[in-house]
C-alpha positions as CSV (number, residue, x, y, z in Angstrom):
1,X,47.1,-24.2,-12.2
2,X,46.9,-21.1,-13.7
3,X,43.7,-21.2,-15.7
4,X,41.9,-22.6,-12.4
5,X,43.0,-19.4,-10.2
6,X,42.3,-17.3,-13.0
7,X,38.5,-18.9,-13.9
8,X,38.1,-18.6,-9.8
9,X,38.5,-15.9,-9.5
10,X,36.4,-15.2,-12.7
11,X,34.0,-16.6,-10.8
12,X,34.2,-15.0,-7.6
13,X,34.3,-11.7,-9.1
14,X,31.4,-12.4,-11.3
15,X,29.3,-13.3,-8.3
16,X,30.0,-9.9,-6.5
17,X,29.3,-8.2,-9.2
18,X,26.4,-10.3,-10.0
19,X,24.9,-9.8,-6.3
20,X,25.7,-6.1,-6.1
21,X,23.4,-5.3,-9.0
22,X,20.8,-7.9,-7.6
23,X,20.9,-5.4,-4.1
24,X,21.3,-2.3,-6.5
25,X,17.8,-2.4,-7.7
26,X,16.0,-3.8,-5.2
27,X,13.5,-1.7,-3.4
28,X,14.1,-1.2,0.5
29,X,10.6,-1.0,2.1
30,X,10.8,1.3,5.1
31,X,8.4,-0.7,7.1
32,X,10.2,-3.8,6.5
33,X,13.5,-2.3,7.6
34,X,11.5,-1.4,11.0
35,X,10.2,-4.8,11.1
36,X,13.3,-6.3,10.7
37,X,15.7,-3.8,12.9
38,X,13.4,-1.7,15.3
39,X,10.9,-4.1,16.3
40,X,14.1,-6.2,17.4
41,X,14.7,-3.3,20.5
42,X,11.7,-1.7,20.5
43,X,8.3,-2.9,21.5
44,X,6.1,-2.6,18.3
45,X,4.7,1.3,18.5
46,X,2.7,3.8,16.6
47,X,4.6,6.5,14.1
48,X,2.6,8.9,15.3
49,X,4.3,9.1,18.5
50,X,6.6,11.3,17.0
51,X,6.4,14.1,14.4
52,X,8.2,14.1,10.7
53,X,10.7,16.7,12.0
54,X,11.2,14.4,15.2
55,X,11.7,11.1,13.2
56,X,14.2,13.1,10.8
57,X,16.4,13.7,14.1
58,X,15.7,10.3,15.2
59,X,16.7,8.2,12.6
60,X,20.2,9.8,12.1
61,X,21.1,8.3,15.6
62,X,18.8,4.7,15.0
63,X,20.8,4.3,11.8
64,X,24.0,4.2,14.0
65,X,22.7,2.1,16.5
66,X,21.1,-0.3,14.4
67,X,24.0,-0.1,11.9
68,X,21.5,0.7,9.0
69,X,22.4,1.8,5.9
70,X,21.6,5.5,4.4
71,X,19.6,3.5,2.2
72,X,17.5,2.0,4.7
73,X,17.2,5.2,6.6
74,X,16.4,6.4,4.0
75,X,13.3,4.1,3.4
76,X,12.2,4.3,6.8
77,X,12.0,8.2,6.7
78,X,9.7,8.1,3.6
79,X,7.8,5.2,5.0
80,X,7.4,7.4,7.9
81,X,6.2,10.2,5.7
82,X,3.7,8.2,3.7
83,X,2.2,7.3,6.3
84,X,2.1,10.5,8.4
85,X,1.2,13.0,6.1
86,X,-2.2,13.1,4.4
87,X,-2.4,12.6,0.7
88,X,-6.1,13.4,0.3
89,X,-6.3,10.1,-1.4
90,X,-4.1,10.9,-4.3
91,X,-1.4,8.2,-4.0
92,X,-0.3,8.6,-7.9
93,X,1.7,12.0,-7.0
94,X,4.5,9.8,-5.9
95,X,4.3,6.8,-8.7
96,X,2.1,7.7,-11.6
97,X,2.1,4.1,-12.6
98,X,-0.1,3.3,-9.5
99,X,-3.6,3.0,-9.9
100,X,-6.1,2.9,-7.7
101,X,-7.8,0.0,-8.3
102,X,-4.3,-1.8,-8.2
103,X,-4.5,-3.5,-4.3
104,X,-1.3,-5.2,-4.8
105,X,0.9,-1.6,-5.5
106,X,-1.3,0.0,-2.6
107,X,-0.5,-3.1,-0.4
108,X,3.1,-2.2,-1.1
109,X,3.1,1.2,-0.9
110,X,2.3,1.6,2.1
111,X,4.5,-1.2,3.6
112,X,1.5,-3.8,4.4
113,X,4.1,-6.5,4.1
114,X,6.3,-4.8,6.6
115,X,4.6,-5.6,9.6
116,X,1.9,-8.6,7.8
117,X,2.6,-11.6,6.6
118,X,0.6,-13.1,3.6
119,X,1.0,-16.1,2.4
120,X,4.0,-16.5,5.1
121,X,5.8,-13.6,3.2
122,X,5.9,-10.6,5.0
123,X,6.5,-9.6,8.7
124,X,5.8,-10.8,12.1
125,X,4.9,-7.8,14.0
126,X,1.5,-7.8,13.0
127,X,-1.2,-10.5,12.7
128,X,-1.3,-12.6,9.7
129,X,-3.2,-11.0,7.2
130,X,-4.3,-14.2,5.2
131,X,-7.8,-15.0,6.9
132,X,-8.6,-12.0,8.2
133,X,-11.7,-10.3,6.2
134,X,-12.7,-13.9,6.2
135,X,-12.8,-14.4,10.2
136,X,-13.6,-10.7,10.7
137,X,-15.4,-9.4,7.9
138,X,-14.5,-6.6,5.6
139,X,-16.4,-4.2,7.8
140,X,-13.7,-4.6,10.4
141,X,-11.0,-4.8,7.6
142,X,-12.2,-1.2,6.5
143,X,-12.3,0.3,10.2
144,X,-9.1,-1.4,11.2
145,X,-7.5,0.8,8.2
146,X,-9.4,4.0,8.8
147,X,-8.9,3.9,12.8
148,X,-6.3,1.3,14.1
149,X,-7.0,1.6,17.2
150,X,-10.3,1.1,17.3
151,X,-10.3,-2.5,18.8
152,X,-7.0,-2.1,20.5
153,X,-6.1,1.2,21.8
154,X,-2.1,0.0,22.3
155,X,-2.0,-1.4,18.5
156,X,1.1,0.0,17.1
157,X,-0.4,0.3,13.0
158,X,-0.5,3.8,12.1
159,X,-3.2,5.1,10.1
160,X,-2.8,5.2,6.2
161,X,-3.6,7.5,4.4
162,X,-6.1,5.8,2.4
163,X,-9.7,6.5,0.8
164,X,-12.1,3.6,0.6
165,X,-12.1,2.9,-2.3
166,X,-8.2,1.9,-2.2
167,X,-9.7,0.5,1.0
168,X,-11.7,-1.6,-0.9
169,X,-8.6,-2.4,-3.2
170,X,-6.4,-3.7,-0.5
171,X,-9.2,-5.8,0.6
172,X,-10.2,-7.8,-2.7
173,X,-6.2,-8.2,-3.2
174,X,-5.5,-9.8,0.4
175,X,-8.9,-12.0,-0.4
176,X,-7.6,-13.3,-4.0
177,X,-4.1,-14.4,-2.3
């Protein structure tokens, strides 16, 4: 009786531990915590409603009402901050391991999966991303991502801070999936 309790709770101790360093290392996308928690109270809307400085008062009293953790406040803030302030096109400052031509890491990045599904793995707060420079043409692709609101003045995607050439990047990555 003794050797079952003890390899239970072996077990059961292995399996936190084994789950805490499984949550440990993954990486908490800000735009999928927004997806996930905001978009649940809040009609989907544009970042740039509010300013970095606003956003860093805002979150502090989102992450109570939302019970988020610091960690996911955390991501949203530097989600928000990707997206908000310009990088002049130099997105390796942040990871050097990111290059350009890499659309998957770009896709990423900037939280494209937050909001997008593709291949029914990502969020629902924007329109499936599978088809679309397909249906719509990369033309529109490109000045959906330089000017969001060009088709849709109320569309909530912020604009990222992207060249066109990681334009170009995303695009040939959402085509090959």
């Amino acid at each position: 009786m003794k050797s079952i309790n003890l390899v239970y709770l072996l077990t059961v101790v292995s399996g936190l531990f084994f789950n805490f360093n499984i949550h440990a290392e993954e990486e908490i996308s800000g735009a999928e915590v927004i997806n996930n928690n905001c978009a649940r109270c809040h009609n989907a809307r544009s970042l740039n409603e509010f300013s970095i400085p606003e956003w860093s008062v805002i979150m502090p009293h989102m992450r109570e009402k939302a019970h988020l953790t610091g960690q996911e406040t955390e991501a949203v803030m530097q989600f928000i901050t990707t997206v908000l302030e310009p990088t002049n096109g130099n997105i390796n400052s942040s990871k050097p391991n990111i290059k350009v031509e890499d659309g998957e890491a770009l896709y990423k990045k900037f939280g494209c999966q937050g909001c997008h599904s593709l291949n029914r793995v990502g969020g629902k707060v924007g329109p499936e991303l599978d088809k679309v420079i397909d249906a719509k043409g990369e033309a529109f692709f490109k000045q959906k991502l330089l000017n969001p609101q060009f088709n849709n003045s109320t569309s909530p995607m912020p604009r990222m801070p992207l060249n066109e050439e990681q334009i170009k990047s995303i695009a040939r990555y959402i085509k090959n999936n």
